[in-house]
C-alpha positions in Angstrom: 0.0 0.0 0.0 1.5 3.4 -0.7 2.8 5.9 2.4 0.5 8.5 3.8 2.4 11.6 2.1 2.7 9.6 -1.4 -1.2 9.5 -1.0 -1.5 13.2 -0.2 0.9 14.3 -3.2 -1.5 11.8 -5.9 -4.5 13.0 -4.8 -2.7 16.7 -5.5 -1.5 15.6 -9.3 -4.9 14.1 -10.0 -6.8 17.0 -8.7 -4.4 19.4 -10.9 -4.9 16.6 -14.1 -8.9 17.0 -13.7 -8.6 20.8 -13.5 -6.8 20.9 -16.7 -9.0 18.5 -18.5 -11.6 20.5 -17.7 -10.0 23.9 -18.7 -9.1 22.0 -22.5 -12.5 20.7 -22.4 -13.4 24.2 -22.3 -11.4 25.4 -24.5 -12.6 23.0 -27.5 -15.7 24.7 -27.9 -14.4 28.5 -27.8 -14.5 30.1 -30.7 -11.1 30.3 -32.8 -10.5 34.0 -32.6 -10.9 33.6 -28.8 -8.2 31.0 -28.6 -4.8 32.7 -28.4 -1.8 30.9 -28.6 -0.7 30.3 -25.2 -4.0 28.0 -24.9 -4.4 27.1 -28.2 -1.3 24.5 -27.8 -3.0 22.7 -24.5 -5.9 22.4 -26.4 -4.3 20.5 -29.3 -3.4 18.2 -26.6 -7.0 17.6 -25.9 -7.4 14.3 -27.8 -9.0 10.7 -27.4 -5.9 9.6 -25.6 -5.3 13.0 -23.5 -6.4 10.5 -20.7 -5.9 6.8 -21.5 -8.1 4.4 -19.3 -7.7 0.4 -19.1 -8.4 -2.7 -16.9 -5.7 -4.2 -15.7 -5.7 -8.0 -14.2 -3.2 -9.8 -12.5 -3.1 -14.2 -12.9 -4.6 -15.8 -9.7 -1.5 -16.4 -6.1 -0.7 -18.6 -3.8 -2.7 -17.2 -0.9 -6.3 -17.0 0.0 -7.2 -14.2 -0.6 -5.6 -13.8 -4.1 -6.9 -16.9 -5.5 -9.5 -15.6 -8.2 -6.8 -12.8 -9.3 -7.1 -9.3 -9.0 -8.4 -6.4 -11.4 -8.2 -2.7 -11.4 -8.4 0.6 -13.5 -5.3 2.3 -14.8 -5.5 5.5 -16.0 -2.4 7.7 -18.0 -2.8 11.2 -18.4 0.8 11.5 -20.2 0.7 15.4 -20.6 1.3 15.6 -17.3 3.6 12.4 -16.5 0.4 10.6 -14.5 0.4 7.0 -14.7 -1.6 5.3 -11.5 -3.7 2.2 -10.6 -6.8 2.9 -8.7 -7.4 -0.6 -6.9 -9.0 -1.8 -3.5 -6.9 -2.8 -1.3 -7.0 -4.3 2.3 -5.0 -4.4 5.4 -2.3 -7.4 5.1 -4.5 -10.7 6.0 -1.6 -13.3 6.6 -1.0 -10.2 9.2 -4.4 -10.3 10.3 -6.1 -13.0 10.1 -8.0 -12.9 13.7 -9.5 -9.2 12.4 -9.9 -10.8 8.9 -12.9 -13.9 10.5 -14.1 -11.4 12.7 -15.4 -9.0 10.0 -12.9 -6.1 10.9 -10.5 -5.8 8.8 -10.3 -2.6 6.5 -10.0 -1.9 3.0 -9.6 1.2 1.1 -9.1 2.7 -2.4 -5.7 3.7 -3.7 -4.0 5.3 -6.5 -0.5 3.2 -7.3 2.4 4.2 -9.6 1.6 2.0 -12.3 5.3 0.8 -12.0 5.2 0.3 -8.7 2.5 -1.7 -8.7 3.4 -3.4 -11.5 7.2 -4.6 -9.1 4.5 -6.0 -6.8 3.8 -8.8 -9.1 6.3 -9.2 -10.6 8.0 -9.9 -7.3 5.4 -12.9 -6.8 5.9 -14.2 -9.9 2.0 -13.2 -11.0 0.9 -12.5 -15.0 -0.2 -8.9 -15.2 -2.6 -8.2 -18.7 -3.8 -5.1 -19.8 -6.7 -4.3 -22.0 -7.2 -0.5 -23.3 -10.8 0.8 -22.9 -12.6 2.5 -25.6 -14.2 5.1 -23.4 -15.3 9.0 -25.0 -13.0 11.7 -23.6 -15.8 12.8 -21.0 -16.4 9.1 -19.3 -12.6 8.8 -19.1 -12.6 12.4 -17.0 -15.5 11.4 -15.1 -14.1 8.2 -14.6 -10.9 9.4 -13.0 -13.0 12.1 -11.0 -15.1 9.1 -9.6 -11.9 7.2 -8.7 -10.9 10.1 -6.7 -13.8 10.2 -4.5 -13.5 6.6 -3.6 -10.0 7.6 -2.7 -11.3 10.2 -0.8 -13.3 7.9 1.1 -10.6 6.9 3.3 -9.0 3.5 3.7 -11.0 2.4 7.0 -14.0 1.2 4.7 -15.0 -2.7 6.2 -13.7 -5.0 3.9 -16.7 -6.9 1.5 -15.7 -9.2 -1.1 -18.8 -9.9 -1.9 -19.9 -5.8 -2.2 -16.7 -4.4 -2.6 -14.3 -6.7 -4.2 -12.3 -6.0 -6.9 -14.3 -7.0 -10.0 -17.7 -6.1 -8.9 -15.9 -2.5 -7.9 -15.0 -2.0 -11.3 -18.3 -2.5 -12.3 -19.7 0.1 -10.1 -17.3 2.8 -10.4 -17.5 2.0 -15.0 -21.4 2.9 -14.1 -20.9 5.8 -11.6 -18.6 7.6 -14.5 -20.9 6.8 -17.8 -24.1 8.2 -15.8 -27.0 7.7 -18.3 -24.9 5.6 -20.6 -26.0 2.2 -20.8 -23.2 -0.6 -21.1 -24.5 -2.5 -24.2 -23.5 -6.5 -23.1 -23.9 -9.1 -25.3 -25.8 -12.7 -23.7 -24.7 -13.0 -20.4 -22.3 -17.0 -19.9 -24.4 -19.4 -19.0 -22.6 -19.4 -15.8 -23.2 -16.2 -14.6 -27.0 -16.9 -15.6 -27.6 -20.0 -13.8 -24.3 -19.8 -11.0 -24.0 -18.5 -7.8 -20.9 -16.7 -6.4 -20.3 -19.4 -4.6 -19.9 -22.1 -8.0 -18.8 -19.2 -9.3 -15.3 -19.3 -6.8 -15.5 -23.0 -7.6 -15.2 -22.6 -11.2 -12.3 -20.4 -11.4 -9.8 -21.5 -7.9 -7.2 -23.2 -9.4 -5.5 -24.1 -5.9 -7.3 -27.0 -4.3 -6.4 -26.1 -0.9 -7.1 -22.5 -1.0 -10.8 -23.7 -3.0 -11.4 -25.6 0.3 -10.5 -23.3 2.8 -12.8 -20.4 0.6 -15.5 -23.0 0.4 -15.4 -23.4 4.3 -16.0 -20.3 5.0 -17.9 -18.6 2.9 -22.5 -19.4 3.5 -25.4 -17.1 3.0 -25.0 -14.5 0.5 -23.1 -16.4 -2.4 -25.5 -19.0 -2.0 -28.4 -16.6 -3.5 -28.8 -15.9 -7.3 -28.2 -12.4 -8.1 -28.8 -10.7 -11.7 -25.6 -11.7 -14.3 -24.1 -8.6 -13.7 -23.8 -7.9 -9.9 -22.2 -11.3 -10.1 -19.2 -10.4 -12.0 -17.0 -11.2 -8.6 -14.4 -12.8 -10.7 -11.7 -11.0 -12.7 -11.4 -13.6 -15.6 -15.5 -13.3 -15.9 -15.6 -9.7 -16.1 -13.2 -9.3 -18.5 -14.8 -12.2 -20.9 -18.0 -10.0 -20.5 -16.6 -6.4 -21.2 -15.2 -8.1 -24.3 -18.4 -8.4 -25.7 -19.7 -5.4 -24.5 -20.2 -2.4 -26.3 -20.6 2.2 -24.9 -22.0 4.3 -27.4 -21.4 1.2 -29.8 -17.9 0.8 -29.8 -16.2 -2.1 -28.2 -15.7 -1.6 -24.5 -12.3 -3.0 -24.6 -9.6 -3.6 -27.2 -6.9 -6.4 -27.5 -4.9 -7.6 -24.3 -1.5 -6.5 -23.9 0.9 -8.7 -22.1 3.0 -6.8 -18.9 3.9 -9.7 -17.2 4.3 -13.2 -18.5 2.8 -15.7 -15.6 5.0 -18.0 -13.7 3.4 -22.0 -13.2 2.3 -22.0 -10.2 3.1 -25.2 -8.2 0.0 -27.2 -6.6 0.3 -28.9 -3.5 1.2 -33.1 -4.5 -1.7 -33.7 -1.9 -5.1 -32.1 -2.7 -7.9 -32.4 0.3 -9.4 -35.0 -1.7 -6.7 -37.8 -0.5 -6.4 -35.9 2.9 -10.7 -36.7 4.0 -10.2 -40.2 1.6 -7.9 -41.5 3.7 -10.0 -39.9 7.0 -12.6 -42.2 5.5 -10.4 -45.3 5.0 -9.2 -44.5 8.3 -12.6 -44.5 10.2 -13.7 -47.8 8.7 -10.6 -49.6 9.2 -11.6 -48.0 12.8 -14.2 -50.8 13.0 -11.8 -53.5 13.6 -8.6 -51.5 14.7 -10.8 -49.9 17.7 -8.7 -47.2 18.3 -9.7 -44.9 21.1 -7.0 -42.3 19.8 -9.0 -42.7 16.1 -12.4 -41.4 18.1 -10.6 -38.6 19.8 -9.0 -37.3 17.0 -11.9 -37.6 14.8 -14.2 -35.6 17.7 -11.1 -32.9 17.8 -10.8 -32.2 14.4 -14.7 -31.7 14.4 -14.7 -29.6 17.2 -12.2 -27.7 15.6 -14.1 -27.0 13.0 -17.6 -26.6 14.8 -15.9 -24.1 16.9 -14.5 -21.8 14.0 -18.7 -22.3 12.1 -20.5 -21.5 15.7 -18.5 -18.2 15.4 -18.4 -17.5 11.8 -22.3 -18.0 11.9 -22.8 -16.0 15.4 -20.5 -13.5 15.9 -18.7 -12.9 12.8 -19.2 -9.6 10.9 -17.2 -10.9 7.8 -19.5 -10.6 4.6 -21.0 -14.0 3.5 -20.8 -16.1 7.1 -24.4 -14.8 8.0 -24.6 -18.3 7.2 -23.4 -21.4 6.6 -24.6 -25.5 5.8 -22.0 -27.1 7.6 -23.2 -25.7 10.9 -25.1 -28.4 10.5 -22.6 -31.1 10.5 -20.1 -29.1 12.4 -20.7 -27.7 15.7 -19.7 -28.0 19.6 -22.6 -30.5 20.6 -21.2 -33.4 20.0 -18.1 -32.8 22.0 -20.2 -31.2 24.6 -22.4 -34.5 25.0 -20.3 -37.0 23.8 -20.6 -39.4 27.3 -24.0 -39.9 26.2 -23.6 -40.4 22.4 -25.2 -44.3 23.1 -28.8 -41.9 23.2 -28.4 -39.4 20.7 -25.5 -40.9 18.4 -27.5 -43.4 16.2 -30.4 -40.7 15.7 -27.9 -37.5 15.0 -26.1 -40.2 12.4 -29.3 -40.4 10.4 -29.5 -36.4 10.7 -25.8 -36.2 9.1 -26.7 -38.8 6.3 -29.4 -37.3 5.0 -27.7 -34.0 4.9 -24.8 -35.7 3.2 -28.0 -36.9 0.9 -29.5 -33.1 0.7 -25.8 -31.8 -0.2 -24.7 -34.2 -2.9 -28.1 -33.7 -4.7 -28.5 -30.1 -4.0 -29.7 -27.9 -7.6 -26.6 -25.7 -6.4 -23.2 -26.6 -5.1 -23.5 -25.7 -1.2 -20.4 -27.5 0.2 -17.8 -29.3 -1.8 -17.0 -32.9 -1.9 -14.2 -32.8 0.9 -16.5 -31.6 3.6 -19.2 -34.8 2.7 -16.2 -37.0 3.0 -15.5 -35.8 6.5 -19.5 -36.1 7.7 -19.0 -39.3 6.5 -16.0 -39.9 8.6 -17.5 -38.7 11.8 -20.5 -40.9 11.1 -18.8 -44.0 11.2 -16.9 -43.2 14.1 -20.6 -42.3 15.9 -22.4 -45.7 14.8 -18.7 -47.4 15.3 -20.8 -49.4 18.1 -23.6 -50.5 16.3 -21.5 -51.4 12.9 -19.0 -53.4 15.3 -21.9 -55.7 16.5 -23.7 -56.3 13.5 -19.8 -57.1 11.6 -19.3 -59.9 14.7 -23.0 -61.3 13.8 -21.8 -61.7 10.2 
């Protein structure tokens, strides 16, 4: 993020770049004879390209909060030697991570030298693409005028992927600057039709651990359908739908242009798949091991989890945790009652298959297949007991 006084002295060059557009603006619809030539040269300088706007997105990291990408405006006013990226940023999470699941962590808009910004990614090995956009010379000042009052807003906004994240900000802010003029989009994917956010994350994580971990915690909102376009939450999707889209007939944007070339990224040799297989194998080769230290861990690791979904669900203020299906499954009870599971443990079982049933079958994807895979797990180790007497029958 950039230094408090390197905020201050952008916000002064951008303010002093929207004055002048607006004197040349002026000054292209004064009469010749009123023109002399000390303004008639700044206002030869007023063309299509006096301010150059494009979206910029960066290829997908490591982390979890960077798995989708990231997308922002850049805007180039090269008269006066501007060259920034207006993009949401929040506080460090790997820093953060207690304010980050309780909802207050803060986010802000910033304007970054476009080389500086570009060293970020380049230092983590990301792809950085560019794609111009074909905007008239009065969107592209209003556009830049909009940025700065998100700016201006401060940098102790809550942070709201869901309302506030990168892609769907862009989306905002294009429609704040074009006012009245509508963006012209061609037939919406079938995805963003008939997905919601939260297949939409599915579909486009390329990193199976940090697809689980977002599928863990995110519930409620993403699981509701939304028009096409206030789902655009995903860089890659929004800039496949401005590529068909059209303002004041013109393409919205033109070809990409390559800053960065993207590094491979290295996947983990052991997806969560294997890890809640074997959990599986592990709790039915429980049935004739009878392992105590099996049952415990099993009951820890769900407490575990039922711990972190009780608070996500209750107390949490993060976006998207206002709820979430695998309270269901996970949640303190059983640990609190476990020394009289032989009443409740064949009975809650039943409960956990069928949801198991309701999840697999569900119109829309609610959990993934990892988290059935665990229930599963914790179900044999609750009817261990009744599946141990009916094996010594056979």
């Amino acid at each position: 993020m950039m230094r408090p006084y390197r905020q201050i002295e952008t916000l002064v060059l951008l303010f002093l770049c929207l004055v002048s557009c607006q004197l040349q603006a002026q000054n292209v619809f004064m009469p010749a004879s009123c023109v002399s030539k000390e303004t008639a040269e700044p206002a030869d300088r007023l063309s299509d390209d006096f301010v150059r706007t494009s979206l910029m997105i960066a290829a997908h990291g490591d982390v979890l909060y960077s798995i989708l990408g990231h997308i922002c405006f850049r805007l180039q006013c090269p008269a006066y030697g501007l060259d920034y990226c207006f993009s949401y940023e929040s506080e460090n999470v790997a820093h953060r991570v207690g304010r980050f699941l309780t909802g207050d962590l803060k986010m802000g808009m910033f304007a970054i030298p476009t080389e500086e910004y570009l060293q970020m990614y380049a230092d983590e090995k990301r792809g950085v693409w560019e794609y111009p956009m074909n905007l008239p010379p009065k969107v592209k000042q209003s556009l830049w005028r909009v940025l700065d009052e998100h700016i201006m807003e401060g940098t102790s906004l809550p942070y709201d992927y869901i309302h506030r994240g990168c892609a769907i900000a862009c989306v905002h802010i294009l429609h704040e600057a074009l006012d009245t003029i509508p963006i012209i989009y061609a037939p919406f994917s079938e995805d963003l039709k008939h997905c919601t956010m939260r297949e939409l994350f599915y579909n486009n994580s390329p990193h199976s651990w940090n697809l689980f971990f977002c599928m863990t915690l995110v519930g409620g909102e993403v699981d509701k359908q939304f028009p096409p376009e206030e789902k655009l939450i995903v860089p890659a999707d929004l800039v496949r739908t401005w590529q068909t889209a059209k303002v004041e007939g013109e393409p919205l944007l033109a070809e990409q242009i390559e800053l960065l070339s993207a590094t491979p990224r290295k996947e983990c040799p052991v997806s969560p798949v294997w890890v809640f297989a074997f959990l599986l194998l592990l709790a039915v080769g429980n049935l004739w091991i009878t392992s105590q230290w099996v049952d415990y861990g099993m009951l820890t690791l769900q407490t575990l989890m039922g711990l972190l979904m009780t608070y996500l669900v209750l107390f949490s203020s993060l976006p998207g945790t206002e709820w979430n299906w695998l309270i269901i499954p996970f949640n303190p009870f059983p640990a609190l009652f476990w020394h009289w599971r032989k009443y409740w443990a064949l009975g809650w079982s039943v409960v956990l298959g069928v949801w198991c049933v309701v999840m697999f079958f569900a119109p829309h994807r609610l959990v993934c297949c990892e988290h059935i895979l665990w229930v599963l797990s914790f179900i044999l180790i609750l009817i261990k007991p009744k599946l141990q007497q009916w094996i010594v029958r056979k």
